[in-house]
C-alpha positions in Angstrom: -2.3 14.2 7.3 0.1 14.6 4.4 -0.9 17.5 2.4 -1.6 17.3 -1.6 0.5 19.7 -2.3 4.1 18.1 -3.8 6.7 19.0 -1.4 9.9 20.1 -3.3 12.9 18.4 -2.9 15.8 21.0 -3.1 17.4 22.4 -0.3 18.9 26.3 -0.3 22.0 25.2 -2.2 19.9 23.7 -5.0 21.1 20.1 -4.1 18.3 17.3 -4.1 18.2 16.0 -0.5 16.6 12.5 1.2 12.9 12.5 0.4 10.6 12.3 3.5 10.7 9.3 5.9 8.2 7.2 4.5 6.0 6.6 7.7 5.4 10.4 7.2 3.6 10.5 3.9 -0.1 9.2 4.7 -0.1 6.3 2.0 -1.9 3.3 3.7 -3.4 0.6 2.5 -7.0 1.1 3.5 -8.1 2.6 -0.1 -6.8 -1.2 -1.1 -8.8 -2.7 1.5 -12.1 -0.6 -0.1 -11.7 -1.5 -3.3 -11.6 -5.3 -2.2 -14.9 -4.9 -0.5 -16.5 -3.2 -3.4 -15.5 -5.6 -6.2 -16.1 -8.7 -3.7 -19.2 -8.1 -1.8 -20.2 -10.2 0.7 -23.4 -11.9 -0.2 -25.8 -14.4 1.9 -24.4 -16.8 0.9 -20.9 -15.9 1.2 -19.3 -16.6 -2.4 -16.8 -14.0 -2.2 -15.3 -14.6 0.9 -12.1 -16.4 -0.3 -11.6 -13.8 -3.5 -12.3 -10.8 -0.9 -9.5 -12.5 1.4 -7.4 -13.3 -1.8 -7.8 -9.7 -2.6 -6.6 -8.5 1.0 -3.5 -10.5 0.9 -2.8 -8.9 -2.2 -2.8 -5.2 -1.1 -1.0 -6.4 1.9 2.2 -7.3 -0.5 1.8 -4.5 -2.9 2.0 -2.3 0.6 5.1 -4.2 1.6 7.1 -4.1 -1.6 6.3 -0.4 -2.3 7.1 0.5 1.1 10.8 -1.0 0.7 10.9 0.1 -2.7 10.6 3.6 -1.5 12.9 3.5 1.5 15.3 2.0 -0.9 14.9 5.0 -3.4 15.2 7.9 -0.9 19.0 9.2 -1.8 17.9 11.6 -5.0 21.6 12.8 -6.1 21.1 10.9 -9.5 18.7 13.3 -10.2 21.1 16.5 -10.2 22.1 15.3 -13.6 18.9 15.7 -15.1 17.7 18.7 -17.2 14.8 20.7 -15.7 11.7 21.3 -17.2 11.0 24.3 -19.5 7.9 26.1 -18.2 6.1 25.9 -21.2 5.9 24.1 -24.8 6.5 26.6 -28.0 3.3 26.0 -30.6 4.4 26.9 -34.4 1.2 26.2 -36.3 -0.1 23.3 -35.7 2.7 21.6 -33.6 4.6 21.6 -30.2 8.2 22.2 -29.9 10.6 22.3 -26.8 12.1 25.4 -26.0 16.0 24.8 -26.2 16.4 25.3 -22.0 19.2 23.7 -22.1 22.2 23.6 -24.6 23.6 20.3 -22.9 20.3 18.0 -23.2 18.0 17.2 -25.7 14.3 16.8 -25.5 11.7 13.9 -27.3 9.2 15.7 -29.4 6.4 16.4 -27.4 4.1 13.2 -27.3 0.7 12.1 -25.8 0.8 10.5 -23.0 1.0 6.3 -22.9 -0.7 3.5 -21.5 -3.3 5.5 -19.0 -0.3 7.3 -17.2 0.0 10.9 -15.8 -4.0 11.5 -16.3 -5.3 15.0 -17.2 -2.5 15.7 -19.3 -2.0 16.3 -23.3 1.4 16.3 -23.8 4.3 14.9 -22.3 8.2 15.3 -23.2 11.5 13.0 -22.0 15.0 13.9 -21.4 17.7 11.8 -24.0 20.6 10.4 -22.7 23.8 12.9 -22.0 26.8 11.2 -23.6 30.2 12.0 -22.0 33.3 11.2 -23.7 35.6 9.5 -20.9 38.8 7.8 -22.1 40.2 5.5 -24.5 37.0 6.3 -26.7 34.6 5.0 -24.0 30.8 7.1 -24.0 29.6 7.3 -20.6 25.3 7.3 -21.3 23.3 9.1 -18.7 20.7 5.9 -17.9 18.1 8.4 -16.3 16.0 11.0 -17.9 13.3 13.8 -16.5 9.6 13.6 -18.1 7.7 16.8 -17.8 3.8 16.6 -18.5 1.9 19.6 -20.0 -1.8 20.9 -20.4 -3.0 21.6 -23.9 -1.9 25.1 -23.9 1.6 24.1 -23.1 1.9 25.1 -19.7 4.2 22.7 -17.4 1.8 20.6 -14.8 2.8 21.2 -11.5 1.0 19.0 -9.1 -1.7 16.2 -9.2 -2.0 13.5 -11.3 -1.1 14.7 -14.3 2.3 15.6 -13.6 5.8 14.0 -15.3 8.0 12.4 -12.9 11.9 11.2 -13.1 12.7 7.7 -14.3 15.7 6.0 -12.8 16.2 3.6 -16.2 15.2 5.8 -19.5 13.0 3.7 -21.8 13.3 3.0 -24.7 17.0 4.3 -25.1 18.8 2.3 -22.0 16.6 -0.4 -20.9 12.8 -1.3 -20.9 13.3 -4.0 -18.0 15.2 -1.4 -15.9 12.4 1.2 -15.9 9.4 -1.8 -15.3 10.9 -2.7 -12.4 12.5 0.6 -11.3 9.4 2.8 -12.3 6.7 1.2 -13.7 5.8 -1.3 -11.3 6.3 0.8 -8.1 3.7 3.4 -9.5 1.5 0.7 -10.7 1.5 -0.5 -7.2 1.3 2.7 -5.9 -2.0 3.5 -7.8 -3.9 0.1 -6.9 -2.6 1.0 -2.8 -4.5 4.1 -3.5 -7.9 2.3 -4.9 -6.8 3.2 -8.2 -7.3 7.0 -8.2 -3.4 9.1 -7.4 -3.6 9.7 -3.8 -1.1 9.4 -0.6 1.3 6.6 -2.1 1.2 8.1 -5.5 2.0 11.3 -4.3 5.4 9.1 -1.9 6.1 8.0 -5.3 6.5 11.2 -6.6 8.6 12.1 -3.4 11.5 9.6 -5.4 10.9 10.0 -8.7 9.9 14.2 -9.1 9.3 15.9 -12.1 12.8 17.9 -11.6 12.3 21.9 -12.5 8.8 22.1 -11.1 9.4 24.9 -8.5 10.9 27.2 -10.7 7.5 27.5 -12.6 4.1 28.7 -12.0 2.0 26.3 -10.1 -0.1 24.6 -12.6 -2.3 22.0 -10.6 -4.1 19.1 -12.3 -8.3 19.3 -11.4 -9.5 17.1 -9.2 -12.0 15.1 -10.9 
């Protein structure tokens, strides 16, 4: 069975590499299947039937569309481009600051997490686009950013649900549309797959979109509620 532990995705030259084969990863769709059978009981006088089989359809598609949306998200080099994480958050009085890790990116000011994603953390920060001046004038905008998640004494989250993960579209700055359906939707889907809790297919999401930086700091799991 595919361990909890997040695999890291760099190879001994430091280049990302192809995430796992996605048969490999454990993420099934029998936690769906549960969670049907919970909120549609079956009762004597069978009411529920057709919502319970409604239901089941359901997590069959979510399974199929997640399942080609990671096979078609395994090739990670876009992420080489991204700034890793610092290790920990600075705290002058009463505020969090980033530490300046790197002279080439800039960091959003550290921020509570939004809209019931990365649970178990406090704080969470975002990469801004790297502009490149190419020629004739023209800025080339880095579309992707890294998001690094933190516990409330600043100290990088590592594993588990609480941790950041890479988005393929950067919202706000690039475009909101891009990262619904790029990385919003796919973890969405990947959460109800798991009976909404992060298990297996979160953690195959996270195999394609990974918090870049997280090995080089000390592991800093999320509890397991």
């Amino acid at each position: 069975r595919y361990s909890k532990n997040i695999i890291h995705l760099l190879d001994t030259n430091g280049l990302i590499i192809n995430a796992p084969i996605f048969e490999t990863l454990g993420c099934n769709v029998e936690p769906c299947y549960t969670r049907c059978e919970i909120s549609f009981p079956i009762l004597t006088i069978d009411i529920h039937v057709g919502s319970r089989q409604f239901c089941y359809a359901d997590c069959n598609v979510k399974m199929l569309l997640f399942k080609n949306w990671y096979n078609n998200n395994r090739v990670l080099d876009w992420i080489n481009d991204l700034p890793d994480c610092p290790c920990n958050l600075i705290k002058i009085g009463a505020d969090w600051f980033t530490p300046n890790s790197d002279p080439d990116s800039r960091w959003d000011k550290p921020h509570s997490p939004q809209c019931g994603y990365h649970e178990g953390t406090t704080y969470c920060i975002r990469s801004s686009p790297k502009t490149t001046l190419l020629g004739l004038g023209v800025l080339d905008i880095t579309k992707s950013a890294n998001q690094c998640c933190y516990f409330n004494d600043g100290k990088l989250i590592t594993e588990g649900s609480g941790m950041g993960s890479a988005d393929y579209w950067r919202c706000p700055t690039t475009s909101f549309p891009g990262h619904l359906w790029s990385d919003m939707i796919p973890a969405n889907r990947a959460f109800d797959l798991d009976g909404n809790v992060c298990g297996t297919c979160s953690e195959a999401y996270l195999k394609v979109r990974p918090q870049k930086g997280s090995e080089k700091c000390n592991k800093n799991p999320t509890p397991i509620p």
